[in-house]
C-alpha positions as CSV (number, residue, x, y, z in Angstrom):
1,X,0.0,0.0,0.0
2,X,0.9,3.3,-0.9
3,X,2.4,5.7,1.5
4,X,0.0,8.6,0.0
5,X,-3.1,6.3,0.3
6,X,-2.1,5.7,4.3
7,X,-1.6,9.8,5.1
8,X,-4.8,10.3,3.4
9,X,-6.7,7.5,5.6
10,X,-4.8,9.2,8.4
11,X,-6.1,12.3,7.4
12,X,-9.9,10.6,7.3
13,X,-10.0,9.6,10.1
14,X,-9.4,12.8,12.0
15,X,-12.7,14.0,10.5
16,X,-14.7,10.9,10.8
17,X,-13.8,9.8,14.2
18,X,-15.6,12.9,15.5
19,X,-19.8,11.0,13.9
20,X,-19.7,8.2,16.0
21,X,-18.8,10.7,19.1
22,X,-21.6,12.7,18.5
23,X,-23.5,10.1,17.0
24,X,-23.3,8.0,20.4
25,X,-24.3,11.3,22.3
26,X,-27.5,11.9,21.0
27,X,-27.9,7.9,21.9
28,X,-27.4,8.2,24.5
29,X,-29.5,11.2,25.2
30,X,-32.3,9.8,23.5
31,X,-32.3,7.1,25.8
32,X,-32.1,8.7,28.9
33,X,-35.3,10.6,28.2
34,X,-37.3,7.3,27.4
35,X,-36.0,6.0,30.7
36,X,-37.2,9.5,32.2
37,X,-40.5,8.8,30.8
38,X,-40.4,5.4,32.3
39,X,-40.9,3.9,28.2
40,X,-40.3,0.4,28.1
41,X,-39.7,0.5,24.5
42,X,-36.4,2.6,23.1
43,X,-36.9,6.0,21.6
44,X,-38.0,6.6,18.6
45,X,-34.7,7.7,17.2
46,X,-32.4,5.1,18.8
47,X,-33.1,2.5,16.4
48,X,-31.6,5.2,13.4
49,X,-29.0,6.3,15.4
50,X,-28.0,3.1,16.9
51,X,-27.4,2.1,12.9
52,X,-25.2,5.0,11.9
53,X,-23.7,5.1,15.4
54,X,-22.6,1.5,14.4
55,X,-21.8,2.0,11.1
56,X,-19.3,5.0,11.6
57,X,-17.4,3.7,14.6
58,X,-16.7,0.7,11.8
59,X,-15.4,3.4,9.2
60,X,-13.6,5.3,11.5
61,X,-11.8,2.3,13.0
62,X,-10.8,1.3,9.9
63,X,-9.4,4.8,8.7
64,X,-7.5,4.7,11.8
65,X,-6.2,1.2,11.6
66,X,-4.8,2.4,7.4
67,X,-3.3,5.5,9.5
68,X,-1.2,2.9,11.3
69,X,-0.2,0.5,8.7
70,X,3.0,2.2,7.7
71,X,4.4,1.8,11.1
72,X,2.9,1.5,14.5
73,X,3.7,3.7,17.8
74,X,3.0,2.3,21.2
75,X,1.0,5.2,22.3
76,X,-1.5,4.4,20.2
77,X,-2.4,1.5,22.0
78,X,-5.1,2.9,24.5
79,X,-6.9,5.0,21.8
80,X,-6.7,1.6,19.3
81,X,-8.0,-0.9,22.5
82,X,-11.5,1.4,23.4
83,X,-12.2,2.3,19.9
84,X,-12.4,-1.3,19.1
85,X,-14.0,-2.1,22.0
86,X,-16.7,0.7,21.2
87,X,-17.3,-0.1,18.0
88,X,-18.3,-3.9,18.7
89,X,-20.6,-3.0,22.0
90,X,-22.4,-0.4,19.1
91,X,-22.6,-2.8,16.7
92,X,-24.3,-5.5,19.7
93,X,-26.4,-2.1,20.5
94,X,-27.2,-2.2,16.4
95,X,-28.5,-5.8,16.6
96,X,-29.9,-5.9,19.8
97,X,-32.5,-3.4,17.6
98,X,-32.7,-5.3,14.8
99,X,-33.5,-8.2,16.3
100,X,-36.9,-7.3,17.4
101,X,-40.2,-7.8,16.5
102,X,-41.7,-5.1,14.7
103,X,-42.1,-2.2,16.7
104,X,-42.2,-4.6,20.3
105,X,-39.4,-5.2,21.9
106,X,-39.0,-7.9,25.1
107,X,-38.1,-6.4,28.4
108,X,-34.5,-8.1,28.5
109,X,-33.9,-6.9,25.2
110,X,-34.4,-3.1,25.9
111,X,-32.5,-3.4,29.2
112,X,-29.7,-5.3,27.3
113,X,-29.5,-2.2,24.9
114,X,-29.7,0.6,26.7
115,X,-26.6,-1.5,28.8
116,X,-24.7,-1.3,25.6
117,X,-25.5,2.4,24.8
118,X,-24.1,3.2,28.1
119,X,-21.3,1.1,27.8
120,X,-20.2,2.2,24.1
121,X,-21.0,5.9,25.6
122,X,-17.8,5.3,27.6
123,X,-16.1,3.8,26.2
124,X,-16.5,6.6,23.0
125,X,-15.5,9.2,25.8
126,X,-12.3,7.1,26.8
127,X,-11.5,6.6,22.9
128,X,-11.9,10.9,22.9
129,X,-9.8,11.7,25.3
130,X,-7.1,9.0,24.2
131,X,-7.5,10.3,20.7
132,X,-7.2,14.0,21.8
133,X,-4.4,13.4,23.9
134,X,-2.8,12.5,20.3
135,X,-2.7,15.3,18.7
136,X,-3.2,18.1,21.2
137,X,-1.4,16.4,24.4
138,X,-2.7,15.3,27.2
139,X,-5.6,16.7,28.9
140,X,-5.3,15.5,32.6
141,X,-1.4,15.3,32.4
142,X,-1.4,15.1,36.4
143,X,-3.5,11.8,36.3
144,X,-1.3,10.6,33.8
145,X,1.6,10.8,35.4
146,X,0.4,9.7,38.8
147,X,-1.3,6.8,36.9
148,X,1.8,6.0,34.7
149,X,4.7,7.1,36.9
150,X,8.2,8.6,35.6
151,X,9.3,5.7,34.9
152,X,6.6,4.4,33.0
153,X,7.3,1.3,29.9
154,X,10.5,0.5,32.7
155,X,8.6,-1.4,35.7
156,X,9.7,-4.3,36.5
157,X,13.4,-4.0,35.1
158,X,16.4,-2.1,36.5
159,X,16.3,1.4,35.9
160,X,19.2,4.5,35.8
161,X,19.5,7.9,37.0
162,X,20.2,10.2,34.0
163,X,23.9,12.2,33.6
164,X,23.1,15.1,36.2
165,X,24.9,17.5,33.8
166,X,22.3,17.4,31.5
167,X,19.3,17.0,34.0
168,X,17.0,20.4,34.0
169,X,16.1,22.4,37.0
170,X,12.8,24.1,35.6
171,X,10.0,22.9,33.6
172,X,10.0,23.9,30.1
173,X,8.7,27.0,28.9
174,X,5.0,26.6,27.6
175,X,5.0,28.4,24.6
176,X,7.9,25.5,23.3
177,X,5.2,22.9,24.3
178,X,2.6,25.4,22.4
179,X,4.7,25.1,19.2
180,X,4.9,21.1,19.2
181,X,0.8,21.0,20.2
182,X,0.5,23.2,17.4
183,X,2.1,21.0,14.8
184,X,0.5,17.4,15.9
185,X,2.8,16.6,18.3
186,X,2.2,14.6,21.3
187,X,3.4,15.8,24.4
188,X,2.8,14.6,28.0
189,X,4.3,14.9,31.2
190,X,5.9,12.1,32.9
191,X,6.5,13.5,36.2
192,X,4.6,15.8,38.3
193,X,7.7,18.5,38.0
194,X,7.1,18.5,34.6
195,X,11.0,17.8,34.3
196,X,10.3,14.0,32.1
197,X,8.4,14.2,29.0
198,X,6.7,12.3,26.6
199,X,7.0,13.3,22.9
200,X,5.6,11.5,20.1
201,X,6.2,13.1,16.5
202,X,3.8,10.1,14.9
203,X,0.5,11.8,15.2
204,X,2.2,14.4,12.7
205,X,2.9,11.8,9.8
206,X,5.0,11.9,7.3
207,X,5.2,15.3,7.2
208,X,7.8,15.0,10.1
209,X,10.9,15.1,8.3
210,X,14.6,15.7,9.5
211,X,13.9,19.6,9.6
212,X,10.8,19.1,11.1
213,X,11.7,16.7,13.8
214,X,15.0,18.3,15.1
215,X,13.4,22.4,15.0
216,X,10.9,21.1,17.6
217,X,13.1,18.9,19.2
218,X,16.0,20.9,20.5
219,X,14.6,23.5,22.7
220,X,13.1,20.3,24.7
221,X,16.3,17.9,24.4
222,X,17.0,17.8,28.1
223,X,13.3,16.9,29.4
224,X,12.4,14.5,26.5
225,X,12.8,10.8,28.4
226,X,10.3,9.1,26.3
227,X,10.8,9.6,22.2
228,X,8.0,8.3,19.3
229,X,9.3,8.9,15.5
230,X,7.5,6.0,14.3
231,X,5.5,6.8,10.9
232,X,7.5,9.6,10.4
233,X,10.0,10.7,7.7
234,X,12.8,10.9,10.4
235,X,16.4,10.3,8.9
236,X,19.8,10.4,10.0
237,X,19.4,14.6,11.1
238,X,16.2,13.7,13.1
239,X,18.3,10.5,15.2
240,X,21.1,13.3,15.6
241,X,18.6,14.9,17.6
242,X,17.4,12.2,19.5
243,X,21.1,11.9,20.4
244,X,21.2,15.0,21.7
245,X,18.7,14.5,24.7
246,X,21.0,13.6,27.0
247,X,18.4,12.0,29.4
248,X,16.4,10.2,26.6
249,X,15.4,6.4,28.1
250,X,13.0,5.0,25.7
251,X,12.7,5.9,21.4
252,X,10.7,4.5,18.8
253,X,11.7,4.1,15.8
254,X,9.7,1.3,14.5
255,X,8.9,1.4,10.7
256,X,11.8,3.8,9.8
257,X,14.1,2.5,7.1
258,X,17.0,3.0,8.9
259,X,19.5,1.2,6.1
260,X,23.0,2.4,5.3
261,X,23.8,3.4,8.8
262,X,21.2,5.8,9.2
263,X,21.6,4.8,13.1
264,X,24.9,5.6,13.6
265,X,24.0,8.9,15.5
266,X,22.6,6.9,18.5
267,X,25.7,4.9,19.1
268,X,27.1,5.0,22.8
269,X,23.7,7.2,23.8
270,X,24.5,6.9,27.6
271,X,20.8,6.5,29.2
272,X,18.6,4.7,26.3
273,X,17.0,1.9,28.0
274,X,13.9,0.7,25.9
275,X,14.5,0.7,21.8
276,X,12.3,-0.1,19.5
277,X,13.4,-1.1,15.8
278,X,10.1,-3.3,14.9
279,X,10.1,-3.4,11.2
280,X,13.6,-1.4,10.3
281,X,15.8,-2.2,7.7
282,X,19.1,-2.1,10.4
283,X,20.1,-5.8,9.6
284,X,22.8,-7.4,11.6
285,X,23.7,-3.1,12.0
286,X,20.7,-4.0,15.4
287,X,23.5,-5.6,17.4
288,X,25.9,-3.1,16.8
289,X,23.7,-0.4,17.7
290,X,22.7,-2.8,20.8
291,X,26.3,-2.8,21.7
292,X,27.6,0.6,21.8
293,X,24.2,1.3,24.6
294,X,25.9,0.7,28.0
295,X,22.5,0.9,29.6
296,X,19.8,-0.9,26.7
297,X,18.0,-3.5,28.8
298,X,15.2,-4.1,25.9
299,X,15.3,-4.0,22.6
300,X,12.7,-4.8,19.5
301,X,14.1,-6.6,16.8
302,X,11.0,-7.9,14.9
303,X,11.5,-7.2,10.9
304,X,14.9,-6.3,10.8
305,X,15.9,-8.2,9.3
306,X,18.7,-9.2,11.6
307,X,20.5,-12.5,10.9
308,X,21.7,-15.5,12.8
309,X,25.2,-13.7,13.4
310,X,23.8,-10.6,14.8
311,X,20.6,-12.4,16.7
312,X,23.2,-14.4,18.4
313,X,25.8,-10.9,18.9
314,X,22.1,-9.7,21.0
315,X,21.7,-12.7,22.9
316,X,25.2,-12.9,24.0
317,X,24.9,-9.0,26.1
318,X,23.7,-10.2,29.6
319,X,23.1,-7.3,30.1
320,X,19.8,-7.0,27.9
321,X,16.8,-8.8,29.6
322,X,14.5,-9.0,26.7
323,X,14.8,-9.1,23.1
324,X,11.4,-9.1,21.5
């Protein structure tokens, strides 16, 4: 598939995700005065809207699914999980209505639909926010972070300090988070100092190339611990200044054809913990990356195409605890 043909579903589906929002609103509305009125059939206009509802949580779904095709990003995931799990309780909503009789409808029928429309109802507001946070950053970055932690993605495994040269003493200013909002970016807060950030150049697309990436990247080198460049047109300039955030602990680059060496700039990066290189072209270059990282302790590896020599160069580093 054509890299045009993904930016344009990409582009789709910032439009059309907004009917099925609306659409399960007025739902859900429509609902709640029939059980004001004590109906024990559903509105009127619940069996239309439940259709459409339905019908355009499918379409938008699969615009956003073509948006990702080119390369996924991990902070996607959230936004992907409840808009798949919204548009199959509206299609059982959809059904539910269909199934019925002519205009009667069984008790247990009508309570097992309005269950759905309040279901799909939030999970279409978790899917919104989620979605929002993707393109215009976070909206409760305080819950985030208490939720996530500062050392989110790391749990579990050891985890480093970063160089305390390079560590900040005061948040960044806002109107450098203003200009990243401003161009797609996502940008959250990872601590509650707002010194550890979060900034994911996917949501812009391909139209985050080398310039692109390392204009909006620089002011905020020192406070950027988490990195997305996945589905981007990020090149050797825009690793250059990934390298250059000197407490950077996690970056994806999944998708990238990073071929030729293109990852060079990255090489003995003193605090990357958590790398992600599903579906680059780095061949057996993965391991030698891997090496030069004196603190990687996970690394993606999926699609590669890394060979026996360098699978068994990764395996042999004790000091990486998973290799996925």
């Amino acid at each position: 598939m054509e890299d045009p043909l993904l930016e344009f579903g990409g582009r789709l589906h910032v439009v059309l995700v907004h009917l099925p929002v609306g659409l399960g609103l007025a739902l859900a509305v429509a609902e709640s005065a029939a059980v004001l009125r004590r109906s024990p059939r559903p509105h009127v206009a619940s069996s239309p809207l439940a259709i459409a509802l339905a019908a355009t949580s499918v379409v938008a779904v699969g615009t956003g699914l073509l948006s990702e095709a080119s390369g996924r990003s991990e902070s996607v995931e959230p936004h992907r999980t409840a808009a798949l799990l919204a548009t199959a309780t509206a299609l059982v909503a959809a059904l539910l209505l269909s199934s019925r009789t002519g205009s009667v409808a069984s008790t247990t029928t009508v309570r097992w639909f309005r269950t759905s429309v309040l279901v799909t109802t939030v999970l279409l507001g978790v899917t919104a926010w989620r979605g929002a946070g993707l393109t215009h950053g976070d909206l409760f970055p305080s819950v985030s972070a208490a939720t996530r932690g500062p050392d989110a993605g790391t749990r579990g495994r050891r985890t480093y300090e970063p160089a305390a040269t390079s560590s900040p003493s005061a948040p960044p200013e806002a109107a450098r988070l203003e200009a990243l909002r401003a161009e797609h970016v996502h940008i959250e807060a990872l601590s509650t100092d707002r010194l550890r950030w979060w900034v994911d150049f996917g949501p812009a697309g391909k139209t985050a190339d080398d310039a692109f990436i390392a204009r909006l990247l620089e002011p905020l080198a020192p406070y950027v611990v988490h990195l997305g460049l996945a589905r981007t047109s990020a090149g050797k300039v825009a690793l250059e200044a990934a390298a250059r955030c000197g407490n950077l602990e996690r970056l994806d680059l999944s998708g990238l054809p990073l071929a030729g060496g293109a990852w060079e700039p990255l090489q003995g990066h003193r605090t990357l913990q958590v790398l992600n290189l599903t579906g680059c072209t780095t061949g057996d270059g993965t391991a030698d990356l891997a090496s030069t990282l004196p603190k990687l302790r996970r690394i993606f590896v999926f699609g590669t195409g890394i060979g026996p020599a360098g699978k068994a160069a990764l395996l042999a580093m004790k000091e990486l605890e998973t290799i996925d």
